[in-house]
N, C-alpha and C positions, 0 to 999 in steps of 0.2 A: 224813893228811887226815881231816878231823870230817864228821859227816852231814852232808846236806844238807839245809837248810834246808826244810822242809814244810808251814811256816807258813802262806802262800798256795795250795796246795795243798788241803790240810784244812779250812782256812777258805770256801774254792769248795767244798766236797765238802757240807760241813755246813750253808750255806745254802742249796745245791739239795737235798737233802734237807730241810730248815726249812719252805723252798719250798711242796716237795710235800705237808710238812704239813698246813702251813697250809691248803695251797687243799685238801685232804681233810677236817681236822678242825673248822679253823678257829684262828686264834691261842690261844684259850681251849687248847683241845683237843690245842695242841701239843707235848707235854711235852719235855720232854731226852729221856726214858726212850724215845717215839717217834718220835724226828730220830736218836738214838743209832742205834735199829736201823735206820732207812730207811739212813744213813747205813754200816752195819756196822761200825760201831764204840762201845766203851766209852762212857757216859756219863763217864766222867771224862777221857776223850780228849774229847770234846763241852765240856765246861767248862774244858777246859786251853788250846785253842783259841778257844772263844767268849767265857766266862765262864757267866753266870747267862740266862735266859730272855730275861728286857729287855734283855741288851744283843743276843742276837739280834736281838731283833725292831729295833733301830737299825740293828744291820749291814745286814737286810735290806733297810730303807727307804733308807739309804743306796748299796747296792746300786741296790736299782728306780730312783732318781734317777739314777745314774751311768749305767745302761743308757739310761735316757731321756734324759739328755743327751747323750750319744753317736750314738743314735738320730736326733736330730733335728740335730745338726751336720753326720750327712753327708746326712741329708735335705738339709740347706739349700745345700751345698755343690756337690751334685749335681742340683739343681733348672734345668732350662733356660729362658732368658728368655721365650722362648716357649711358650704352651700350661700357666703356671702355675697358674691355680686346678685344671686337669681332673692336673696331676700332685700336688695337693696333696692331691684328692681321692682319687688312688688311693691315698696316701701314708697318711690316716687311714680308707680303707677299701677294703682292696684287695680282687681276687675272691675270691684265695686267701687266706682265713686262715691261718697259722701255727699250729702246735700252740702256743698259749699259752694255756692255758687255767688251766692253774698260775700264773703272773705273774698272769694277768687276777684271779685270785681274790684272790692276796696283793695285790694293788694294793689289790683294793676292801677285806679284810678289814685292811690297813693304815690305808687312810683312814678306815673304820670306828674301831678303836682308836686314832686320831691325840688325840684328847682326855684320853689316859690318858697320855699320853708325848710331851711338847713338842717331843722333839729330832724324832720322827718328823709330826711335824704341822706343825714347821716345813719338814724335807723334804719332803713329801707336798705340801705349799701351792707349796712352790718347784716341784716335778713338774707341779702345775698350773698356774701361772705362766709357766713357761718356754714349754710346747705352745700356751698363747696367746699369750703375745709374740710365739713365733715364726710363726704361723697371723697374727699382726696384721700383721708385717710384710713377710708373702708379699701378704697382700691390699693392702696400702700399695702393693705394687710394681706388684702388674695393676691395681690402679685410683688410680693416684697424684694424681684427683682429689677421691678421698671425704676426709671427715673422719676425723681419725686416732681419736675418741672413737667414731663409727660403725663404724671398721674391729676396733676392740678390741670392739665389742659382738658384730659380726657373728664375729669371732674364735671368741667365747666360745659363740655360742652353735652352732656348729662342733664343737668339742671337747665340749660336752658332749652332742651327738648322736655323735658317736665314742663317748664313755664311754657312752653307755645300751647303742647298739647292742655295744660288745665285752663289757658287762655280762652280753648276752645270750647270747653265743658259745658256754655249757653246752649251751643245748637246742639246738644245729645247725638250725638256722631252716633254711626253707628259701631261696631266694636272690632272694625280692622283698623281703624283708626288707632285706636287704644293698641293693638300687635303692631301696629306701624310702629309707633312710636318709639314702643320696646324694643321692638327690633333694629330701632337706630341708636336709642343707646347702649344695647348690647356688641354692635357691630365697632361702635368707638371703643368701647370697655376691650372686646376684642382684640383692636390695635398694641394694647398692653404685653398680649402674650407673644408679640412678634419682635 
């Protein structure tokens, strides 16, 4: 009997370390040499596995997609007919944050370097894409008499009050911040029923 396959393994090992990197050093900053050791392993175990830096940093974005679509399937899955905008809400901003603080950073320093590397900008746009469509068609469903071109706007600007406020989740705000927030995109969400 031959080893066992470690490929997927290793590969999970050396993007959460990449990860960790990243949201430490920053993409620039993240060399093999220090995802190697986060990782405790060989740089040429790191390149046998990943390849070269760039193709990390796609694996990664395509990772952060895969998780966000995953994410928001059983979001939607799980969503009950009743009571939807206030579960959508806890959904893009719940009380408890998540230790994600590492994602949040590779998110933003991915979409940061999206310009540099098409495959991850085409990802990145799909990741943002997708948390609107699908925020458009939560709002479709509690208000299925608004315009669907006002429901994508008010969508949008939902998620990107998500994105400022998790932007901010380094300096642990304290928690009118997190009502703030909600309160503005309830106030958009609002504008639907008028």
């Amino acid at each position: 009997m031959g080893r066992p396959d470690l490929t997927a393994v290793r590969t999970a090992e050396i993007l959460d370390a990449f990860e960790h990197c990243v949201a430490r050093f920053g993409l620039h900053g993240s060399s093999l040499e220090r995802v190697a050791e986060r990782a405790g392993m060989k740089r040429s175990v790191v390149r046998h596995y990943m390849g070269n830096r760039d193709d990390m940093i796609v694996a990664l974005a395509e990772r952060v997609a895969a998780e966000c679509h995953a994410q928001l399937t059983a979001y939607v899955a799980s969503v009950p007919e009743q009571r939807r905008v206030d579960q959508l809400l806890a959904f893009f901003f719940p009380n408890t944050q998540a230790d994600t603080t590492d994602s949040l950073m590779a998110v933003e320093s991915l979409i940061a370097a999206a310009e540099d590397y098409p495959r991850v900008q085409e990802l990145m746009t799909g990741y943002v894409e997708e948390m609107v469509n699908m925020t458009t068609e939560q709002l479709r469903l509690a208000h299925p008499n608004a315009i669907k071109a006002q429901c994508w706007t008010v969508a949008y600007g939902v998620v990107g009050v998500c994105f400022n406020h998790a932007s901010l989740a380094p300096l642990a705000l304290p928690t009118k911040y997190l009502k703030a927030a909600r309160a503005s995109a309830r106030a958009l969400i609002d504008t639907l029923s008028s």
